[in-house]
Structures are given as structure tokens and as C-alpha cells.
C-alpha positions as CSV (number, residue, x, y, z in Angstrom):
1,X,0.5,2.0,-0.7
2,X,3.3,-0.2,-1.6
3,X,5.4,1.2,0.9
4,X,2.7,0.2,3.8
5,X,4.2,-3.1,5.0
6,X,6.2,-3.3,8.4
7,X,6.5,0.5,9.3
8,X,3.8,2.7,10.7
9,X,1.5,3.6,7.8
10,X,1.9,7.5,8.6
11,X,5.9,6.7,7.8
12,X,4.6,4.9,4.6
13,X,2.3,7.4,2.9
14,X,4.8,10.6,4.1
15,X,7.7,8.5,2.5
16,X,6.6,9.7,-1.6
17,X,6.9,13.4,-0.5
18,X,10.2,12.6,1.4
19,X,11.7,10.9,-2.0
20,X,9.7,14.0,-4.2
21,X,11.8,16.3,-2.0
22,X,15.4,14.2,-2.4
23,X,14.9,14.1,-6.0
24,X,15.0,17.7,-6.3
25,X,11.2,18.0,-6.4
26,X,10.0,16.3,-9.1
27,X,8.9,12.6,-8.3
28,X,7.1,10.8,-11.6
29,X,7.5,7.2,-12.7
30,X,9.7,7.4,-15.7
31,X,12.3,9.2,-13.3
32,X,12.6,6.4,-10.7
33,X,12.1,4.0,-13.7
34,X,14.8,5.0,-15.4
35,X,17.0,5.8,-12.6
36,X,20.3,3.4,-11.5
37,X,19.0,1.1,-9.3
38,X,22.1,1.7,-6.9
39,X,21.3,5.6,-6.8
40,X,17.3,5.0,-6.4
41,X,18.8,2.8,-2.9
42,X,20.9,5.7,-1.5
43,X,18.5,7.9,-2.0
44,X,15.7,5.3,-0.1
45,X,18.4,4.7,2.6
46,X,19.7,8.8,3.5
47,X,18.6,9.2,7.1
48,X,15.7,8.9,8.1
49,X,15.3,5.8,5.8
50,X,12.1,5.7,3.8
51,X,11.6,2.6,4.8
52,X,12.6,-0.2,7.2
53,X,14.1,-2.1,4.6
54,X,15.3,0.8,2.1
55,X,16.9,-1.8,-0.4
56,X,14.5,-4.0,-1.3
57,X,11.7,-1.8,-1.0
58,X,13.6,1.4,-3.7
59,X,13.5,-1.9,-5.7
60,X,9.8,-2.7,-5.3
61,X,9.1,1.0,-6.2
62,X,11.5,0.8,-8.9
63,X,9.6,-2.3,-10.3
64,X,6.3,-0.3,-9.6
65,X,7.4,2.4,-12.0
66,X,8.3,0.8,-14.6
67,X,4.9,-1.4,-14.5
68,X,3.5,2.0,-14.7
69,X,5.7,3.3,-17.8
70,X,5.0,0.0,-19.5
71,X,1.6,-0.8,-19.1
72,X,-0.5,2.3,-18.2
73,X,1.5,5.0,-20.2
74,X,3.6,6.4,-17.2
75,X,0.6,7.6,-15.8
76,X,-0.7,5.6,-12.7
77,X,-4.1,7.1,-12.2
78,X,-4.7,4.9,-15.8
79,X,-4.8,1.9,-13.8
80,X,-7.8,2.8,-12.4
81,X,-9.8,5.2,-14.7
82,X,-9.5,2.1,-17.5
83,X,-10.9,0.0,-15.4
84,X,-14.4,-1.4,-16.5
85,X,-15.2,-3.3,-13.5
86,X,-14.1,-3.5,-9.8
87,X,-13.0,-7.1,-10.6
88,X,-10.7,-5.8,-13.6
89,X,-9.0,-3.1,-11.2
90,X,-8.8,-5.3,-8.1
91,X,-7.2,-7.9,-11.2
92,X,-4.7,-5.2,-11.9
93,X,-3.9,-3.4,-8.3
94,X,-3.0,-7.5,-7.3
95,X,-0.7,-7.8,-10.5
96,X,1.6,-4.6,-9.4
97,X,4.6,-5.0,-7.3
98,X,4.2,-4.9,-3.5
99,X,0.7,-5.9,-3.8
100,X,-0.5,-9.7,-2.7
101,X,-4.1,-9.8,-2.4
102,X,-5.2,-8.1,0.8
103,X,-3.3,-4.6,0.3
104,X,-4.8,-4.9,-3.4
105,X,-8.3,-5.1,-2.0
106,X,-7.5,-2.1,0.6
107,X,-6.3,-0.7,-2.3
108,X,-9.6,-1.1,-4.1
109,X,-11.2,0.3,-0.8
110,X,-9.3,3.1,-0.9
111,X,-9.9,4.3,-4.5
112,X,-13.6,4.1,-3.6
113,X,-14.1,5.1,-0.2
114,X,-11.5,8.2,-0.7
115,X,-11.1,9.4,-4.5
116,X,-14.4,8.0,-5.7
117,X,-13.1,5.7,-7.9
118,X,-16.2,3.2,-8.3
119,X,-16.5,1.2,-11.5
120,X,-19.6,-1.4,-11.0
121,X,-18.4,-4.2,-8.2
122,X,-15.8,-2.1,-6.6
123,X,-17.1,-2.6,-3.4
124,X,-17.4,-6.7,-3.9
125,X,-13.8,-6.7,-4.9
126,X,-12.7,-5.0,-1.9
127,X,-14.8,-6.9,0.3
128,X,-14.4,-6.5,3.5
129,X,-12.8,-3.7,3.0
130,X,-14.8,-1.4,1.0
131,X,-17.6,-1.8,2.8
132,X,-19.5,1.0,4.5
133,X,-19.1,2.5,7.9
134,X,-16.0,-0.2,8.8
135,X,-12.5,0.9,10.4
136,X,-10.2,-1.8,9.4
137,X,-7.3,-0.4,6.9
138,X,-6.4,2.7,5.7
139,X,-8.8,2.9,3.6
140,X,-11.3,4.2,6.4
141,X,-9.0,6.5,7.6
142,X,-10.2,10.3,7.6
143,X,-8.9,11.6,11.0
144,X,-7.9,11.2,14.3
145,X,-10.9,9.5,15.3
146,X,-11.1,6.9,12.3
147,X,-7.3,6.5,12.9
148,X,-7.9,5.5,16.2
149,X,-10.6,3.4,15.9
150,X,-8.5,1.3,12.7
151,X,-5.5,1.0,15.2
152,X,-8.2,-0.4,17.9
153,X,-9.2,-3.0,15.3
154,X,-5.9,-4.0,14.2
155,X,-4.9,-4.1,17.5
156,X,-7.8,-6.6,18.6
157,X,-6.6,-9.0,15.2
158,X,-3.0,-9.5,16.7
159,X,-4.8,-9.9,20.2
160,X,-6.9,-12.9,19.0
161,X,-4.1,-14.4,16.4
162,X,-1.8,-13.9,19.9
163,X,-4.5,-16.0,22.4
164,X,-5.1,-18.2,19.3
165,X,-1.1,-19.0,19.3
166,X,-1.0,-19.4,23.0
167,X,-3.6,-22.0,22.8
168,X,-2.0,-23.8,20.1
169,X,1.7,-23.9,21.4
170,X,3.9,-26.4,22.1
171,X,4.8,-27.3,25.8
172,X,8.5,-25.6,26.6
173,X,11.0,-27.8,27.5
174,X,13.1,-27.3,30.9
């Protein structure tokens, strides 16, 4: 998930296996905690690039792990099986690295809609996005169909913030 910002999200969730399989394999957070921030880069950055910005976002991961080895015992699955309340995980998914407060509560969504990971209020701190039968993030995604029909959806948001712009512009000059 923190690798889902400004590349297509099938790029962002094949990008962990990609670094598991340039690290030789084994991908767990005390490695890329621990690992030279310059090396943790090149490896982001070897063609094709993990990401759009490989830099800043092997540094975002970096920061990830080490959140993970520091507060949830190198394990990351303890950030959610601790959590006694959907308000307490959405609380910790938005403190992370890489993760403001919409991707947190797609996050959230995600935890419950896919793994089943549902401590009491999950759904309220994910609103909208953990609510049932909804295409709008990842969260919802399942197959082709659900893929499609959260494309159509974030397709018609940058529609309307488009007409919304075009509205609100300023007259051009000649």
C-alpha cells in the first residue's frame, strides 16, 4: 500500500515481489531496515524502477520498516491483530509512513473487506470506504470486473474535479 501513489496500482502491489526477488528472495522488515539507505535506492531504481520516484519512495519503505521493527516487533501483521478498535488501527495505519488519511482508511477497507481483519468500528473508520458492495479503491478490488468498475469510478472523480476546474478558471490572456 505505501507504494500506491502516482503509478498504476498493479505496478504498486507487484513492486514487493519485484524487491523480494532483487534481494535474493527474502524481503522482511529488519532487512530493508537495516539496509544502507544508498543500496535500498539502487536496488528501488534497477530497470524497471519499482516506482516512479525510486528515491524517495526506497526511503518511505525504509522508514516503513523500521516503524515496523520499532513499534510492532518486526512483524507488520501486529499492527493490525493488536488493534482493539477500528478507530485504534485506522489511528495507527495514518501514523505509518506513506500513509495521510485517505490511503489509511482504504487501508482499513482493505484489511476488512479482504483478510477479515474487523475489530468493532472497522467499517466507520474506513468510511466510505469499507462500506459494502462499493467500487471506489483497491480495497474492492477482486477481479477483472471489480477492477473495472473502481477504474470507472475514479475515472468519473477526475471528470467532475476536471468540469469543476473548468468552471472555476481564470480567463486566458491573449
Amino acid at each position: 500500500m505505501v507504494l500506491d501513489q502516482q503509478i498504476p496500482l498493479e505496478r504498486a502491489f507487484r513492486s514487493p515481489r519485484d524487491l523480494q526477488e532483487r534481494l535474493g528472495g527474502h524481503l522482511d522488515a529488519q532487512g530493508i531496515a537495516t539496509m544502507a539507505p544508498e543500496r535500498l535506492a539502487e536496488v528501488f531504481a534497477q530497470r524497471p524502477a519499482l516506482h516512479r520516484f525510486p528515491a524517495a519512495n526506497a526511503e518511505r519503505a525504509q522508514q516503513l520498516c523500521q516503524v515496523v521493527m520499532a513499534e510492532y516487533g518486526g512483524d507488520a501483521a501486529n499492527i493490525w491483530e493488536s488493534a482493539s478498535s477500528g478507530a485504534e488501527l485506522l489511528r495507527r495505519v495514518r501514523n505509518l509512513p506513506g500513509f495521510g488519511d485517505q490511503k489509511a482508511r482504504i487501508f482499513v477497507a482493505l484489511l476488512g473487506k479482504q483478510l477479515g481483519v474487523r475489530p468493532p468500528g472497522w467499517q466507520e473508520a474506513s468510511r466510505p470506504f469499507g462500506e459494502p458492495g462499493t467500487y471506489l479503491s483497491v480495497a474492492d478490488i477482486t477481479d477483472d470486473e471489480s477492477l473495472a468498475q473502481v477504474r470507472a469510478h475514479k475515472a468519473q472523480l477526475k471528470a467532475t474535479a476536471r468540469a469543476a476546474a473548468a468552471r472555476g478558471a481564470p480567463a486566458t490572456r491573449r
